[in-house]
PLY file of the C-alpha trace (Angstrom):
ply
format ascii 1.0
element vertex 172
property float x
property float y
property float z
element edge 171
property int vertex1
property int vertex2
end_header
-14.20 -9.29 21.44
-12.03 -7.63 18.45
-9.80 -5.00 19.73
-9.97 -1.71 17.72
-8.15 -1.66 14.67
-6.20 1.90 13.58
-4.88 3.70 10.15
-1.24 3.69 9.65
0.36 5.84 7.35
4.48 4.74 5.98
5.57 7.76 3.78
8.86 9.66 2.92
12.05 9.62 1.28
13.34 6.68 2.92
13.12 2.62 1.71
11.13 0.58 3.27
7.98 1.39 3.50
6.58 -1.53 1.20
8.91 -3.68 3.44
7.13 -2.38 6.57
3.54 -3.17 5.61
4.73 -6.71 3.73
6.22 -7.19 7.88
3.16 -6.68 9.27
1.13 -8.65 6.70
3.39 -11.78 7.69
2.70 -11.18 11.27
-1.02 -10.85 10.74
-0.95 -13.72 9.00
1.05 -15.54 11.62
-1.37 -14.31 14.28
-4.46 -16.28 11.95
-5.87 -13.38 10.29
-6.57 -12.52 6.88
-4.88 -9.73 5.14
-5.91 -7.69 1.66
-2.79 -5.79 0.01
-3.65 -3.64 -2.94
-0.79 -2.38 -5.26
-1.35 0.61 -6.90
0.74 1.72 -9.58
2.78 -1.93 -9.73
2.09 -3.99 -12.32
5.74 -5.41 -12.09
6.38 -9.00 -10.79
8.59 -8.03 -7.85
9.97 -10.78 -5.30
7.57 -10.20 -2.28
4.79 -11.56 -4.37
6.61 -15.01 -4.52
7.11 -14.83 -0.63
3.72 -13.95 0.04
2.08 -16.74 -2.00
3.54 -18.77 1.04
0.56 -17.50 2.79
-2.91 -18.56 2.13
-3.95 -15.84 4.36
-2.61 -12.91 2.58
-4.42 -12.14 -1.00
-2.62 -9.39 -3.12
-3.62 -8.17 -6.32
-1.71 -5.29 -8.11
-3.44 -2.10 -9.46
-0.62 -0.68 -12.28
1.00 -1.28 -15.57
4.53 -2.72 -16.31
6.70 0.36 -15.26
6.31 2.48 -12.82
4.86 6.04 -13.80
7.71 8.16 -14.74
6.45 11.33 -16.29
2.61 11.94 -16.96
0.15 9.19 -16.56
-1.36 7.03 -19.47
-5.39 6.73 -19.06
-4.82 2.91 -18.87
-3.20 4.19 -15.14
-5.94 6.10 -14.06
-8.26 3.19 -14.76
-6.33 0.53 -13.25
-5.74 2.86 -9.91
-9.86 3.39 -9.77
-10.31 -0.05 -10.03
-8.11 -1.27 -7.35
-9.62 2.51 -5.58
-12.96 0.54 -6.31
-12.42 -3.09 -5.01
-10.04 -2.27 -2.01
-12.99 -0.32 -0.81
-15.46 -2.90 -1.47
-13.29 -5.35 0.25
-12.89 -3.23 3.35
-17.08 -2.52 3.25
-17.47 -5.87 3.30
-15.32 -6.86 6.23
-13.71 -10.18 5.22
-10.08 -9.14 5.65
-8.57 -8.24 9.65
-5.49 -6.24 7.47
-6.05 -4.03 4.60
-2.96 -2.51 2.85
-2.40 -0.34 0.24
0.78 -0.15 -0.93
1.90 3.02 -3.23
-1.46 4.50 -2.93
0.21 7.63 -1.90
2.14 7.61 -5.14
-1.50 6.93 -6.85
-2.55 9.60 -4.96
0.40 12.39 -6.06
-0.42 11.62 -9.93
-4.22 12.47 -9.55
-4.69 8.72 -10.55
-7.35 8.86 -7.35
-8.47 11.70 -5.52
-7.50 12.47 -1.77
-11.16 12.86 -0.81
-12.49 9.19 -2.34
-9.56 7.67 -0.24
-10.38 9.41 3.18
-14.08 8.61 2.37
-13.04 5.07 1.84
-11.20 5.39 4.84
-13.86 6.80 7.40
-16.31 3.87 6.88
-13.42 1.49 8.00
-15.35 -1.66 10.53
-13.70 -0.84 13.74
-11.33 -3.67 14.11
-9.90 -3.69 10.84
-6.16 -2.09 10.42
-5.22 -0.27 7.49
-1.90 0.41 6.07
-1.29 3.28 3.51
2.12 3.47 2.16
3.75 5.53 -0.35
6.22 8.58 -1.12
4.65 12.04 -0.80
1.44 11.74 1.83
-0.96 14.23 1.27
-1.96 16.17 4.11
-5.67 14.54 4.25
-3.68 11.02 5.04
-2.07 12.42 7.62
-5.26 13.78 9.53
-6.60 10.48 9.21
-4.12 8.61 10.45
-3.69 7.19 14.25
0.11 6.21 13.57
2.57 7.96 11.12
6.28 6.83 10.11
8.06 9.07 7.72
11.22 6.85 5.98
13.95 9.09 5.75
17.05 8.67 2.89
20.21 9.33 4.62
22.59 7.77 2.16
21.48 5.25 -0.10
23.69 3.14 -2.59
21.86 4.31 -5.33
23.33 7.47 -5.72
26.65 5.70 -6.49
25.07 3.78 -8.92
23.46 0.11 -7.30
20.53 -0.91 -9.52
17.94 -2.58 -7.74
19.02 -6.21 -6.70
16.41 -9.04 -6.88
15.29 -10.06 -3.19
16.36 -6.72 -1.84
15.11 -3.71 -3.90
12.80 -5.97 -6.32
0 1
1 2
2 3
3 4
4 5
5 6
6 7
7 8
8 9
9 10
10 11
11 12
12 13
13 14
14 15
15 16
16 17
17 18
18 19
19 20
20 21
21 22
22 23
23 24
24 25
25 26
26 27
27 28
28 29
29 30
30 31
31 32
32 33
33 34
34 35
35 36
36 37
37 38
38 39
39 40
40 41
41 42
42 43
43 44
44 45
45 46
46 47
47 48
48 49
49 50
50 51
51 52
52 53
53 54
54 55
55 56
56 57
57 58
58 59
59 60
60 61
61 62
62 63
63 64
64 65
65 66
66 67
67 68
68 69
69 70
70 71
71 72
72 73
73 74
74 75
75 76
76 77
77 78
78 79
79 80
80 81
81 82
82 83
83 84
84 85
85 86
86 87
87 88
88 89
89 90
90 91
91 92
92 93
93 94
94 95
95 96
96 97
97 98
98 99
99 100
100 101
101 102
102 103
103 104
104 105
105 106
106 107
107 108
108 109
109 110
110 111
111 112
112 113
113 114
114 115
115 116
116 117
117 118
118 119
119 120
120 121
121 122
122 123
123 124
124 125
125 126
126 127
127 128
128 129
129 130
130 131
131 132
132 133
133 134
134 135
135 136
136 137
137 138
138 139
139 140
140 141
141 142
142 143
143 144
144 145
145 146
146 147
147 148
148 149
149 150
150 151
151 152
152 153
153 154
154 155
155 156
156 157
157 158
158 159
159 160
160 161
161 162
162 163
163 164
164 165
165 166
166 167
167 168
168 169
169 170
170 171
């Protein structure tokens, strides 16, 4: 018998959210089941996607352009956010994946590039053992009704603010 699967929602200020879920994803994957990460609004080539293709259990497929949205998002964002909107939820309706995570969606969410209400609809016709991961800066409220566990991230100091670009196999 599959034990009951739960929403969790990574959000705030803080890094490490995308960490987090990539965490779990390896120790799904360790445990023998399959995982699903979407990537909304990352179209960039970033070093966790070398790691992960390690792992013939974990499938990720990336939902954005180039660069991440800055100011006001192109059309060509919108559409690729409603695909991967589209597919993630075909791919949790049809059951084949123990882990689903999308990563950013909350960011996806914030530009309008999806709508709060076609997530949590998404979201309610989860199978009962699956677990689902929603990360991303600035959770709407919906997400958080939803969800049965909740970390908010929170900056404290951050080398950033004196400068640090992101470093390859750290920040990217």
């Amino acid at each position: 018998m599959k034990s009951r699967g739960y929403i969790h929602l990574y959000t705030g200020n803080g890094k490490g959210k995308t960490t987090a879920a990539i965490g779990l994803a390896i120790r799904a994957a360790g445990a023998g089941k399959k995982v699903f990460i979407a990537q909304f609004v990352k179209g960039v080539h970033y070093s966790e996607l070398e790691a992960l293709r390690r792992f013939p259990e974990i499938v990720v497929r990336q939902y954005g352009l180039d660069c991440f949205i800055k100011q006001q998002p192109a059309p060509k964002d919108i559409e690729m956010a409603q695909k991967g909107l589209r597919e993630t939820a075909s791919i949790i309706n049809n059951n084949k994946y123990d882990v689903v995570i999308m990563d950013e969606v909350c960011i996806a969410l914030y530009y309008q590039l999806i709508g709060a209400a076609e997530l949590t609809s998404v979201l309610k016709k989860k199978p009962e053992a699956m677990e689902i991961v929603l990360t991303g800066r600035k959770a709407p409220k919906e997400l958080y009704e939803i969800s049965d566990l909740i970390t908010e991230m929170k900056e404290i100091k951050h080398y950033y603010n004196k400068g640090v670009q992101a470093r390859k196999g750290i920040e990217h």
